[in-house]
mmCIF file as gemmi writes it, N, C-alpha and C atoms, coordinates in Angstrom:
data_model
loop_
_atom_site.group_PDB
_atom_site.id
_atom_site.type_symbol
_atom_site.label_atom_id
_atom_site.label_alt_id
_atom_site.label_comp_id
_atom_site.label_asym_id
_atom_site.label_entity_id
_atom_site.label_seq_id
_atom_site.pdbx_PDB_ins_code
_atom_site.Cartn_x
_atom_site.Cartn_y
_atom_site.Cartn_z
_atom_site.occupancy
_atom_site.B_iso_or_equiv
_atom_site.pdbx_formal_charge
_atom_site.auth_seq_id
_atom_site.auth_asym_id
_atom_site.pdbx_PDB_model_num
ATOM 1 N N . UNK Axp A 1 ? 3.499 -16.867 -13.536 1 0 ? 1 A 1
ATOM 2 C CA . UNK Axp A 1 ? 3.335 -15.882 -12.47 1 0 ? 1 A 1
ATOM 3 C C . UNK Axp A 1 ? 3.598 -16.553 -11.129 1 0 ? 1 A 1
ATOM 4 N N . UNK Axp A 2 ? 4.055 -15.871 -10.338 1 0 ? 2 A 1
ATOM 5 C CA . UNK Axp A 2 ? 4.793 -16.309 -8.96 1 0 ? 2 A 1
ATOM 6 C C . UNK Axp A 2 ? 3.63 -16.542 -8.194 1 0 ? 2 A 1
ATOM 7 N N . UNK Axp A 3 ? 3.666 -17.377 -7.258 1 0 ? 3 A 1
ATOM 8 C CA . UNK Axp A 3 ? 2.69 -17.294 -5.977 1 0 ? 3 A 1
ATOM 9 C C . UNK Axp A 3 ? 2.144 -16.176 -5.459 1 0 ? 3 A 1
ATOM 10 N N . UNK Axp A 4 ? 3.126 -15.577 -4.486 1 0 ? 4 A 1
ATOM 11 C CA . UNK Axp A 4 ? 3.15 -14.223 -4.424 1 0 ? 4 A 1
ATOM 12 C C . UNK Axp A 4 ? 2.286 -13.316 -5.682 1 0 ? 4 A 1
ATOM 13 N N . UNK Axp A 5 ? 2.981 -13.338 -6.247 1 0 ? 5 A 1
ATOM 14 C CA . UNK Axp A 5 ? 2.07 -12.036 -7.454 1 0 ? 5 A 1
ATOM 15 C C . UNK Axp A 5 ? 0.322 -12.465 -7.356 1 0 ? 5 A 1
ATOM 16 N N . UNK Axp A 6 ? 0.144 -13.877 -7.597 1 0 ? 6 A 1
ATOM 17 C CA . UNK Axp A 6 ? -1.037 -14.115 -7.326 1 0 ? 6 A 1
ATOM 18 C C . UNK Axp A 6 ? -1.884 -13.663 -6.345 1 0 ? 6 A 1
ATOM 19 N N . UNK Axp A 7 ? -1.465 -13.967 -5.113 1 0 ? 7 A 1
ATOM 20 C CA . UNK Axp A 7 ? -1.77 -13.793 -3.597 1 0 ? 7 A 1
ATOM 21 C C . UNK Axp A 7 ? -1.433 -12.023 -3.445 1 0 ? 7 A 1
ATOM 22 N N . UNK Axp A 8 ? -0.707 -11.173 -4.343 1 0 ? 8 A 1
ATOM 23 C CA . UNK Axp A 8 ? -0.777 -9.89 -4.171 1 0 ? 8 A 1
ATOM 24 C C . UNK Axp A 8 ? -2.196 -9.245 -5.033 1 0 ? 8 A 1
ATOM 25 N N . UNK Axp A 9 ? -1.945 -9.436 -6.238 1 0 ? 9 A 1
ATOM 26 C CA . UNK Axp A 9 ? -3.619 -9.467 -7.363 1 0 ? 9 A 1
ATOM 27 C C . UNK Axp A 9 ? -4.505 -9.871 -6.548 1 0 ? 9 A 1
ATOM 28 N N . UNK Axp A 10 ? -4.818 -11.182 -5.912 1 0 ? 10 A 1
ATOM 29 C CA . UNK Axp A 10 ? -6.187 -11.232 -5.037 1 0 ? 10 A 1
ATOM 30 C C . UNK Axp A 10 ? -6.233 -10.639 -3.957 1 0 ? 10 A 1
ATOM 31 N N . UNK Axp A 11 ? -5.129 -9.697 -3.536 1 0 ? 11 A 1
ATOM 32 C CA . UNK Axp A 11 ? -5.466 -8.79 -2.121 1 0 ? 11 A 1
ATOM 33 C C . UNK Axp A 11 ? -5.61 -8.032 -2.703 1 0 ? 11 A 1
ATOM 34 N N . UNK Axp A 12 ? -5.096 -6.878 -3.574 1 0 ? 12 A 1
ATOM 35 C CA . UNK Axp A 12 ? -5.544 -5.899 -4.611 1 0 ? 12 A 1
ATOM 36 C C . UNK Axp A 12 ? -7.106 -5.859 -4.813 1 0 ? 12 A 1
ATOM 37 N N . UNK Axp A 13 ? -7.53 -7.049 -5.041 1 0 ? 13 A 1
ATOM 38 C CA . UNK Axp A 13 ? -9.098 -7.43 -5.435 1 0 ? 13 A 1
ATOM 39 C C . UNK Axp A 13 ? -10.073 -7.164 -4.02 1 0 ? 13 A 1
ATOM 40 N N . UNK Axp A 14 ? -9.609 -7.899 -3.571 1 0 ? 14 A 1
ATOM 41 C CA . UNK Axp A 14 ? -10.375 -8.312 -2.166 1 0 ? 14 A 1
ATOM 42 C C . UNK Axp A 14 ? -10.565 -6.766 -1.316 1 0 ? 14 A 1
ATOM 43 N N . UNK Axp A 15 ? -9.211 -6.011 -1.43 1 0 ? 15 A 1
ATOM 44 C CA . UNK Axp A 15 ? -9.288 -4.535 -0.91 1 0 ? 15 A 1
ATOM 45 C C . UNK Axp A 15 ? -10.307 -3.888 -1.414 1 0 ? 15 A 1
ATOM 46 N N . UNK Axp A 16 ? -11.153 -4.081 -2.501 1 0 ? 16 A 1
ATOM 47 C CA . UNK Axp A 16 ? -11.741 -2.828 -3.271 1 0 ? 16 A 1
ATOM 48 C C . UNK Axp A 16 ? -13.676 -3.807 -2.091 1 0 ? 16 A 1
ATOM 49 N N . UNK Axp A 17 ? -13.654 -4.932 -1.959 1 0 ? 17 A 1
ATOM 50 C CA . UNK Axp A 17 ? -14.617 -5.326 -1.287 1 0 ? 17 A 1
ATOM 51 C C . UNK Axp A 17 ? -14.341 -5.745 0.087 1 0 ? 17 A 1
ATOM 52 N N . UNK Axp A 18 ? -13.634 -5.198 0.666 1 0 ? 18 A 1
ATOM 53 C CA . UNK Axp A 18 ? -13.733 -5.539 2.105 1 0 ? 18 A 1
ATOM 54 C C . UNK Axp A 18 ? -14.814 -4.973 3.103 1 0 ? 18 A 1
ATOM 55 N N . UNK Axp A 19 ? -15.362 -5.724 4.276 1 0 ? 19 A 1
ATOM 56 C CA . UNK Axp A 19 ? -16.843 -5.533 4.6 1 0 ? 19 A 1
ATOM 57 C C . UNK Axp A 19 ? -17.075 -4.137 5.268 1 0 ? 19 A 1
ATOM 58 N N . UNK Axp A 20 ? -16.031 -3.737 5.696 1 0 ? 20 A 1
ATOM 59 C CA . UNK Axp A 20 ? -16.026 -2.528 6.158 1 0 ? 20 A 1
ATOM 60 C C . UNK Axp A 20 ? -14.621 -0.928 5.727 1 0 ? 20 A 1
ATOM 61 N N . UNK Axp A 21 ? -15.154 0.041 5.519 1 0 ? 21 A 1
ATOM 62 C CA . UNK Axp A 21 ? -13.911 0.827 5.249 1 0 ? 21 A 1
ATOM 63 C C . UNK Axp A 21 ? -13.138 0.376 6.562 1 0 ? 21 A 1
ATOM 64 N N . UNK Axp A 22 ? -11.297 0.74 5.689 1 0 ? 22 A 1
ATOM 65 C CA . UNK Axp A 22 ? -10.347 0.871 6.845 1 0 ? 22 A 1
ATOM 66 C C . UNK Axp A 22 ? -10.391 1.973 7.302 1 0 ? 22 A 1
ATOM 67 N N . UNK Axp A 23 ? -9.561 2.031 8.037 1 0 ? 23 A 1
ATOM 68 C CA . UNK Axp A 23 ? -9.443 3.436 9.231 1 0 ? 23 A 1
ATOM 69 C C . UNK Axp A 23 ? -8.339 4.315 7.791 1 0 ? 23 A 1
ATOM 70 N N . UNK Axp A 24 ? -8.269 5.594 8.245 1 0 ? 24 A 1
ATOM 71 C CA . UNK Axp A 24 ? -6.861 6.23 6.956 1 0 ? 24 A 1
ATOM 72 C C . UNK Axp A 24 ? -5.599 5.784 7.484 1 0 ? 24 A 1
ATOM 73 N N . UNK Axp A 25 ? -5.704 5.776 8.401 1 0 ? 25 A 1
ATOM 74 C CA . UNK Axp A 25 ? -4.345 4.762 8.538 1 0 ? 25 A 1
ATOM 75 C C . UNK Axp A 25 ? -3.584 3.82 7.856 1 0 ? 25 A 1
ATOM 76 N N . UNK Axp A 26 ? -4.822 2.69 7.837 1 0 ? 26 A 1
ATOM 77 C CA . UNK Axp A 26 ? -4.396 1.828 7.441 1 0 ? 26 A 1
ATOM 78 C C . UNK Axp A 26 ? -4.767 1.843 5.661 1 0 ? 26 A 1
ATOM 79 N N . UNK Axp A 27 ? -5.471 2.819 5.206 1 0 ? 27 A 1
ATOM 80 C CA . UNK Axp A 27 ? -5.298 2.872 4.11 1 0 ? 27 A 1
ATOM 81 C C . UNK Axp A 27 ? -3.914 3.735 3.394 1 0 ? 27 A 1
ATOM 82 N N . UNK Axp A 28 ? -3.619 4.293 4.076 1 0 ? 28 A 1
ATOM 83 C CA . UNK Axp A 28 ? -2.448 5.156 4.125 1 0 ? 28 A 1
ATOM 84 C C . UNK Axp A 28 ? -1.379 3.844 4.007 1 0 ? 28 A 1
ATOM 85 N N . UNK Axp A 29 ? -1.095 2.926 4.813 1 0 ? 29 A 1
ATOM 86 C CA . UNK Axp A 29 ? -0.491 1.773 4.811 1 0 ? 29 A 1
ATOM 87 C C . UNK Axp A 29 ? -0.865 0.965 3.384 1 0 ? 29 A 1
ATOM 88 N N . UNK Axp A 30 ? -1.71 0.638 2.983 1 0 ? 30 A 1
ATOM 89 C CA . UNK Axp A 30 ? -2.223 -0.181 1.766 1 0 ? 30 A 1
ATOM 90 C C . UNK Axp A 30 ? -1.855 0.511 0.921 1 0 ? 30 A 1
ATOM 91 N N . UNK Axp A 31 ? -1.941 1.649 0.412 1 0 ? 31 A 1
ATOM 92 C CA . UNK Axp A 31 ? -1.353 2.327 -0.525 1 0 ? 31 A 1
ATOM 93 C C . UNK Axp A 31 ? 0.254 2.674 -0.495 1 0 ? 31 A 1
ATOM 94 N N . UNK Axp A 32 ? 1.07 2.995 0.491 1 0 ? 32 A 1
ATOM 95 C CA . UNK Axp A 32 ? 2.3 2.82 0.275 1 0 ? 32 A 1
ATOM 96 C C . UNK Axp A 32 ? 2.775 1.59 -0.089 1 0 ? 32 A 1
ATOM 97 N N . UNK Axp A 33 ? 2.338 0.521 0.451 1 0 ? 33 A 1
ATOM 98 C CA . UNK Axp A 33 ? 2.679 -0.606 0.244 1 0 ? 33 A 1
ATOM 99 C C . UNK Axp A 33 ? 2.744 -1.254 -0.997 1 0 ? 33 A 1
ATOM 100 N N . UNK Axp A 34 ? 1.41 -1.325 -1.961 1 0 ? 34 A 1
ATOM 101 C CA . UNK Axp A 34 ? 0.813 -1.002 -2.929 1 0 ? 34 A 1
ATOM 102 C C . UNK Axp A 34 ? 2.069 -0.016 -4.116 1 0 ? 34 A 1
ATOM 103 N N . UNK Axp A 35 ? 2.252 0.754 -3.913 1 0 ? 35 A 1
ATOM 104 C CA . UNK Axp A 35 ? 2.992 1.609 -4.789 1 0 ? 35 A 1
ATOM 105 C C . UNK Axp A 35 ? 4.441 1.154 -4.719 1 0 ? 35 A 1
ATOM 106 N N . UNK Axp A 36 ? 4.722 0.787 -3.325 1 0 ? 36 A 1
ATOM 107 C CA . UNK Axp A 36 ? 6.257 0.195 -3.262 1 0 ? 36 A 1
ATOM 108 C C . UNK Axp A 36 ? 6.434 -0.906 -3.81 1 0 ? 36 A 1
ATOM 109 N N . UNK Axp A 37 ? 5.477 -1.857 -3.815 1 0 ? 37 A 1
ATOM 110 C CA . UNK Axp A 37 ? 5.52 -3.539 -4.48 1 0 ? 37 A 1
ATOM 111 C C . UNK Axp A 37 ? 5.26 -3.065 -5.8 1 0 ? 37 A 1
ATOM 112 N N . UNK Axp A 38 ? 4.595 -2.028 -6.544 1 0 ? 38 A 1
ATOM 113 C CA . UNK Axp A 38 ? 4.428 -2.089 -7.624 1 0 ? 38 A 1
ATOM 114 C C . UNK Axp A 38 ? 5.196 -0.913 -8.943 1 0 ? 38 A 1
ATOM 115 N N . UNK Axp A 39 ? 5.894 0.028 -7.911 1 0 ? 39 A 1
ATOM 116 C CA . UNK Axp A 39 ? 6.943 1.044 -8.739 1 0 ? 39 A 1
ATOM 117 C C . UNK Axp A 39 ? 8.207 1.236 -7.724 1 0 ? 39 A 1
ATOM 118 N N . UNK Axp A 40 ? 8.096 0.584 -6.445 1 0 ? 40 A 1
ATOM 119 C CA . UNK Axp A 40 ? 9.776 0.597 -6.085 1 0 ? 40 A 1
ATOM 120 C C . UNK Axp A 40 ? 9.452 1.6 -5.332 1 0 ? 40 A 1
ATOM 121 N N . UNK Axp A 41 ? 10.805 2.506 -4.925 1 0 ? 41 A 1
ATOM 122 C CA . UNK Axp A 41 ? 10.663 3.781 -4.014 1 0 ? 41 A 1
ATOM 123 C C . UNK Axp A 41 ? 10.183 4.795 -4.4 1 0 ? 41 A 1
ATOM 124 N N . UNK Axp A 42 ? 9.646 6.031 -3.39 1 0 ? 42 A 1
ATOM 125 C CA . UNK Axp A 42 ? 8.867 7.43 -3.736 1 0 ? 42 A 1
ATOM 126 C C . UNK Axp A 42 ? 10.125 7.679 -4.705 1 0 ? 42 A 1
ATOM 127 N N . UNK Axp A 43 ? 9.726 8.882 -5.3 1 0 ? 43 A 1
ATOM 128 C CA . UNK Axp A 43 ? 10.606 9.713 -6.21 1 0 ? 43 A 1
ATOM 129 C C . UNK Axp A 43 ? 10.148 10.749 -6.555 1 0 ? 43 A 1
ATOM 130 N N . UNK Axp A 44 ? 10.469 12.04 -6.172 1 0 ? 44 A 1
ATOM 131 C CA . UNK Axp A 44 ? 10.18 13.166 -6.868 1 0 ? 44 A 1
ATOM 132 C C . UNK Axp A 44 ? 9.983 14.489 -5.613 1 0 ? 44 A 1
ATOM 133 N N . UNK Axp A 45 ? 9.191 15.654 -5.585 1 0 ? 45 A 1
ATOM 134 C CA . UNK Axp A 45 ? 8.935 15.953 -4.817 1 0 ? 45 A 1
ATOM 135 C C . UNK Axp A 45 ? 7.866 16.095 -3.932 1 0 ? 45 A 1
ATOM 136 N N . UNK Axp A 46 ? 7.901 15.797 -2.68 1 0 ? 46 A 1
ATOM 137 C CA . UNK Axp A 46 ? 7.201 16.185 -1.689 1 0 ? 46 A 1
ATOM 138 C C . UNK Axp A 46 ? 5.641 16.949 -2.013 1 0 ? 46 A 1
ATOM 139 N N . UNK Axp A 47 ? 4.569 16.767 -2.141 1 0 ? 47 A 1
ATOM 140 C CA . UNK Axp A 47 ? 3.442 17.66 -2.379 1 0 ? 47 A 1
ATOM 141 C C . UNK Axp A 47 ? 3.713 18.891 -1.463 1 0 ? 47 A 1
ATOM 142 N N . UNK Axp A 48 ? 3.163 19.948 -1.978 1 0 ? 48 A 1
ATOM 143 C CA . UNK Axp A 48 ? 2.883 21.298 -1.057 1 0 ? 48 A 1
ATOM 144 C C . UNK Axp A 48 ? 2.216 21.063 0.03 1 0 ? 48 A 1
ATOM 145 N N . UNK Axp A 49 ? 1.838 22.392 0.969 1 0 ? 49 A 1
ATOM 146 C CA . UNK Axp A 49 ? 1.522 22.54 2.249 1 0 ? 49 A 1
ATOM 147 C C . UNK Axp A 49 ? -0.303 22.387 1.854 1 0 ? 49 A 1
ATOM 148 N N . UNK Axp A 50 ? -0.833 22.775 0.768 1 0 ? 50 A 1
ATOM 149 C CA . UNK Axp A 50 ? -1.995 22.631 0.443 1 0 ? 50 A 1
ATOM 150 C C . UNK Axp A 50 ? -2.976 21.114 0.023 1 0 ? 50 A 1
ATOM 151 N N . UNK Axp A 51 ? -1.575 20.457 -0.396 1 0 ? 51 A 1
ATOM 152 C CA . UNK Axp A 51 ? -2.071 18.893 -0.818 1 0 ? 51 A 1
ATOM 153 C C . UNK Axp A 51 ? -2.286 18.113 0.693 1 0 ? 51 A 1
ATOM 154 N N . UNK Axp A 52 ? -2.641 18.292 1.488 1 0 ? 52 A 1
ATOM 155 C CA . UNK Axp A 52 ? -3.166 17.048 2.508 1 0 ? 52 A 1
ATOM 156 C C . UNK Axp A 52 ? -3.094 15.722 2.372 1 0 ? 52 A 1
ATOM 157 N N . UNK Axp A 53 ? -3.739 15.923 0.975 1 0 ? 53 A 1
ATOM 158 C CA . UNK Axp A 53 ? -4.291 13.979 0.747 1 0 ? 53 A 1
ATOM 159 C C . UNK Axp A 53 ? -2.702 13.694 0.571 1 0 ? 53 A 1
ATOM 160 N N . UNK Axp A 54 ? -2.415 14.309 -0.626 1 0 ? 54 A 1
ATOM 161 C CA . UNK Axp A 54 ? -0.99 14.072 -1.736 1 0 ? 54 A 1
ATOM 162 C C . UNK Axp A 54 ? 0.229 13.891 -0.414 1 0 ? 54 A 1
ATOM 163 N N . UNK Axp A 55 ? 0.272 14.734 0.466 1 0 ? 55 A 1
ATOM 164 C CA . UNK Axp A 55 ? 1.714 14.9 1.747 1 0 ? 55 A 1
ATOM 165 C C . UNK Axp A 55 ? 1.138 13.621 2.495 1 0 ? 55 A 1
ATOM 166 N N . UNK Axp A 56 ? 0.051 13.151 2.662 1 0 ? 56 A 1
ATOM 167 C CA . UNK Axp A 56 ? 0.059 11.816 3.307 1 0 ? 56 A 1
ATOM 168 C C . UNK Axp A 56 ? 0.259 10.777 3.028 1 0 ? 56 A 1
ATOM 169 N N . UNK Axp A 57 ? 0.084 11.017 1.662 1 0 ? 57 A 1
ATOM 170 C CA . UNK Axp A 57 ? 0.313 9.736 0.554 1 0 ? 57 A 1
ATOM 171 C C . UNK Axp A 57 ? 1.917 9.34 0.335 1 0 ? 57 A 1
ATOM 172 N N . UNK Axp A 58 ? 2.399 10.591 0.039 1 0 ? 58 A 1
ATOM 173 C CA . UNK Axp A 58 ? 3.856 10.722 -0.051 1 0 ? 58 A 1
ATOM 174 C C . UNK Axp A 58 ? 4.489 10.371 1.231 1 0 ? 58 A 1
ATOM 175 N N . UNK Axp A 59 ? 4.119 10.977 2.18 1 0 ? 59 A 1
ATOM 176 C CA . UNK Axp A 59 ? 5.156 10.691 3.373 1 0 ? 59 A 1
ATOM 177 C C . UNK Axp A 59 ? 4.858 8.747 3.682 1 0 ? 59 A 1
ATOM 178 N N . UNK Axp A 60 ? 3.795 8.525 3.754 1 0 ? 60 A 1
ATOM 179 C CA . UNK Axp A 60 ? 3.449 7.117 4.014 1 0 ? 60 A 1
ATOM 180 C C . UNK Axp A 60 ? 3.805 6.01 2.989 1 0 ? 60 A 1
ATOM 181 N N . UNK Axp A 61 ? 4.676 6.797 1.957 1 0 ? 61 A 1
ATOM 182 C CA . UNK Axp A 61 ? 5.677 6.153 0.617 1 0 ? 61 A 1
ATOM 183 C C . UNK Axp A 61 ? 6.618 5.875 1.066 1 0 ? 61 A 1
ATOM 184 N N . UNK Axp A 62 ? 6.481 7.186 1.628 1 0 ? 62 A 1
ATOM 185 C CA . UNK Axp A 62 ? 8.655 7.572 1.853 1 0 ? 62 A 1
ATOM 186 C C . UNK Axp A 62 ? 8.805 6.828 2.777 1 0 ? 62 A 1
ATOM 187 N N . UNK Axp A 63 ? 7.731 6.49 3.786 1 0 ? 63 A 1
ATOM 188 C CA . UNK Axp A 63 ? 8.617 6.035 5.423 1 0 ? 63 A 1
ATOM 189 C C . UNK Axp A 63 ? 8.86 4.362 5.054 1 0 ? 63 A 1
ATOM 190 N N . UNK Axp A 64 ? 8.224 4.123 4.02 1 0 ? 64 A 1
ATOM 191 C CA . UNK Axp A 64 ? 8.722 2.126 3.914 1 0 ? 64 A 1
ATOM 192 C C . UNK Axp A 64 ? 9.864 2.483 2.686 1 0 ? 64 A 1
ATOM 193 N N . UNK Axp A 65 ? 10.397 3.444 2.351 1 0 ? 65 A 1
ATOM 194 C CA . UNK Axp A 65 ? 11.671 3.29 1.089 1 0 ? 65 A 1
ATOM 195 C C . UNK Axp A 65 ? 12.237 2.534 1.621 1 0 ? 65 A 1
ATOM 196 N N . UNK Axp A 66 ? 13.126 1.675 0.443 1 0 ? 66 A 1
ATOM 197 C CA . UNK Axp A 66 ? 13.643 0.323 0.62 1 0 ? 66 A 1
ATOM 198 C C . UNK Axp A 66 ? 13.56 -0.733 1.116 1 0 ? 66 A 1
ATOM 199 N N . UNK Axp A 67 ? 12.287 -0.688 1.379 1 0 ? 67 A 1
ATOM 200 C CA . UNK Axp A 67 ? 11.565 -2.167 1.732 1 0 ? 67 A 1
ATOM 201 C C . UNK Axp A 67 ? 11.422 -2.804 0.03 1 0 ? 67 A 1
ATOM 202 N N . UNK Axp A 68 ? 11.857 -3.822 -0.21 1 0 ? 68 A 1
ATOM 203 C CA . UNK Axp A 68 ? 11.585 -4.868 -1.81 1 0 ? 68 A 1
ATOM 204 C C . UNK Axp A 68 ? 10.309 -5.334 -2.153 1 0 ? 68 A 1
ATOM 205 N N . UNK Axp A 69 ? 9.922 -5.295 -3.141 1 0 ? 69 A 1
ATOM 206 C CA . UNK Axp A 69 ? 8.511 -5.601 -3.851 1 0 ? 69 A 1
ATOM 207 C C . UNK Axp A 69 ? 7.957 -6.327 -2.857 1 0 ? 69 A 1
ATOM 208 N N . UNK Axp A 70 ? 8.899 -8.09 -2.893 1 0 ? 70 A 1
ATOM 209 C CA . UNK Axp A 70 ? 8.119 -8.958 -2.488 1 0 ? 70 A 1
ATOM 210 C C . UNK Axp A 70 ? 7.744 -9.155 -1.052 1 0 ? 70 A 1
ATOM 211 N N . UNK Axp A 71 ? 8.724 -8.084 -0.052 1 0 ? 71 A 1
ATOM 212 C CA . UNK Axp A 71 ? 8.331 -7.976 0.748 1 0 ? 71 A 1
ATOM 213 C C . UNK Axp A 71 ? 7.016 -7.124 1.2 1 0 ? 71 A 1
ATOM 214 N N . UNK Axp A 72 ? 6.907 -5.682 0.411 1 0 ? 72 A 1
ATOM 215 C CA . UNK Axp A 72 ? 5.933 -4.768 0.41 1 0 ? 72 A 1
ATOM 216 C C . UNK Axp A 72 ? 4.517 -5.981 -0.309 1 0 ? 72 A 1
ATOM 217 N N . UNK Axp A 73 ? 4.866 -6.917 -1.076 1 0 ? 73 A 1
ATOM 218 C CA . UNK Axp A 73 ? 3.53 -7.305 -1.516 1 0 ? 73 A 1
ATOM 219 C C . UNK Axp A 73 ? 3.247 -8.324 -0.669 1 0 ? 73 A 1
ATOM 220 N N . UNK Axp A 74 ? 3.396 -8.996 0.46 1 0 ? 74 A 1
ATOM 221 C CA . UNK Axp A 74 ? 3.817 -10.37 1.203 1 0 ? 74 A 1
ATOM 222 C C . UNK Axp A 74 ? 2.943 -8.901 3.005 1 0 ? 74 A 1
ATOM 223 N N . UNK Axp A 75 ? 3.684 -7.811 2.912 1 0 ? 75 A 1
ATOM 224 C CA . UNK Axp A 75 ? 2.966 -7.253 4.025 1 0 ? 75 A 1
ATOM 225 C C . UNK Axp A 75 ? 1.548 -6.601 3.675 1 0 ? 75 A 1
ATOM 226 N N . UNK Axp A 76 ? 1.432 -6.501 2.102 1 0 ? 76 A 1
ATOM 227 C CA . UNK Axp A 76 ? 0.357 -6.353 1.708 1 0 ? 76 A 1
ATOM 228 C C . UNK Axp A 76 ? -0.899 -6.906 2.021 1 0 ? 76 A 1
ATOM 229 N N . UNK Axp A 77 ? -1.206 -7.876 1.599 1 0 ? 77 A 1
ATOM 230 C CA . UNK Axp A 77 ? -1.629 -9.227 1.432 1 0 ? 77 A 1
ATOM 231 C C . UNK Axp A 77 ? -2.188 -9.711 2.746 1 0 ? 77 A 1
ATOM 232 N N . UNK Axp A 78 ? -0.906 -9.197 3.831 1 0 ? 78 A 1
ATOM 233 C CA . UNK Axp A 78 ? -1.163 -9.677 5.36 1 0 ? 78 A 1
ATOM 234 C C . UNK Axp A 78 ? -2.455 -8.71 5.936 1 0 ? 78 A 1
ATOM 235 N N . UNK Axp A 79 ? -1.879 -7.467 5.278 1 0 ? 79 A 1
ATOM 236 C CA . UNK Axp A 79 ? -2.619 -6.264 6.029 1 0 ? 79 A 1
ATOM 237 C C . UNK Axp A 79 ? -3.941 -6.115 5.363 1 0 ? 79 A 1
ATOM 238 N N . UNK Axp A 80 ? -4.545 -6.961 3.911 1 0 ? 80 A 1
ATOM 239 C CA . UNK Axp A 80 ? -5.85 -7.131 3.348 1 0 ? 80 A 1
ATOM 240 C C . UNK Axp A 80 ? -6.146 -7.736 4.601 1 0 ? 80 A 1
ATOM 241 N N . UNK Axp A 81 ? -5.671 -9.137 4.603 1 0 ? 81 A 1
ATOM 242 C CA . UNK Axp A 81 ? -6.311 -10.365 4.931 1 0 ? 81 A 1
ATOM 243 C C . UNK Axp A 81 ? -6.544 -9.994 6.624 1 0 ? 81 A 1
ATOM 244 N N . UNK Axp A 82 ? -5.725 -8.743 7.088 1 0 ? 82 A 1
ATOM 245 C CA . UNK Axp A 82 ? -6.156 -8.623 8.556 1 0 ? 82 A 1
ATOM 246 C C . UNK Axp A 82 ? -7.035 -7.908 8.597 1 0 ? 82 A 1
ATOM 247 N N . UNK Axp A 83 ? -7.828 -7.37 7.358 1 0 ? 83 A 1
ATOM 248 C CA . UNK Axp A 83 ? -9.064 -6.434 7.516 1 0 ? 83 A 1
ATOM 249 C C . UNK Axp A 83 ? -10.184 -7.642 7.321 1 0 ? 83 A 1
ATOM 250 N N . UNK Axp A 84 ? -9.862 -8.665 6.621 1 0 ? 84 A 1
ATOM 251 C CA . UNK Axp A 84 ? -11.567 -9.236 6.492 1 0 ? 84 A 1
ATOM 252 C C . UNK Axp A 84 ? -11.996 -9.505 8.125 1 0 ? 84 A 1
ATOM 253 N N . UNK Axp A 85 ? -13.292 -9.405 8.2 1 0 ? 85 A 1
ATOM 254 C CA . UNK Axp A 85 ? -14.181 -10.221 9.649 1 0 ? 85 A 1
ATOM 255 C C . UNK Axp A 85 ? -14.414 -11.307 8.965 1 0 ? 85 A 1
């Protein structure tokens, strides 16, 4: 296993205990990121006008398409490690 993959798994980890919630923002960010390092680009359609959560999730997919794993897991990682105090 690569460095990286390592250092992505222990931000994965570390996210579920960090000392304080993030803002949705930036969880909105952790999860695109997250999905891009780990299935590549959005695909499919758009959630409805009723999904809130689902159209934020999606659009905050779509806006990093074609950013590469190791980059999405490398800004990952950054954006854990800028939440610990």
């Amino acid at each position: 296993m690569s460095e990286l993959k390592k250092q992505f798994e222990a931000a994965v980890a570390d996210s579920k205990k960090l000392p304080e919630r993030p803002s949705n923002d930036v969880l909105l960010q952790l999860y695109a990121l997250y999905k891009q390092a780990t299935e590549g680009d959005v695909e499919g359609k758009r959630p409805g006008f009723t999904d809130m959560v689902g159209r934020a999730k999606y659009d905050a997919w779509a806006a990093i398409k074609g950013t590469g794993g190791d980059d999405a897991m490398t800004r990952y990682v950054e954006l854990v490690n800028s939440q610990k105090a």
